[in-house]
C-alpha positions, 0 to 999 in steps of 0.5 A, a space after each residue: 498518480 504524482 510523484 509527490 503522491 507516491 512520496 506521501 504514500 513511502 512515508 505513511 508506509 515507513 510510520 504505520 505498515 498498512 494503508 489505506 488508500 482511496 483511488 480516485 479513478 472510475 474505471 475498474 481496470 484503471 483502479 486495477 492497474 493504478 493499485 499495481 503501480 502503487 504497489 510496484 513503486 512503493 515496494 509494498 503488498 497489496 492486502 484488500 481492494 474492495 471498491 474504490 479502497 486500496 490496502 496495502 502493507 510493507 514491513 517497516 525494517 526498523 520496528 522489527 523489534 517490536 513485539 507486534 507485527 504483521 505476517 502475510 500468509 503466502 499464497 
């Protein structure tokens, strides 16, 4: 998990809200703890990790705005 990496992940985060993202890694606690600092670092909530795919999200304060947006339920 490079720094360029997490770079790349900040802008798609910024344009679309909900990534996907593949983690490349065998080990289900390395994935576990791999999507966690993903999350940490790009300030982003993780929505669904089934296998080796990662979902994340973070609301894009400059398309507020707009009419449709994602609300994640607490919990």
């Amino acid at each position: 998990l490079t720094d360029a990496v997490l770079k790349e992940l900040d802008i798609a985060l910024d344009h679309h809200e909900l990534v996907k993202v593949k983690l490349a890694v065998g080990d289900r606690d390395t994935r576990r703890q791999m999507a966690d600092q993903i999350c940490r670092e790009c300030d982003a909530e993780p929505v669904q990790s089934i296998g080796k795919t990662l979902s994340i999200y973070r609301a894009n304060p400059e398309k507020a705005h707009e009419k449709a947006h994602i609300v994640l339920p607490k919990g």
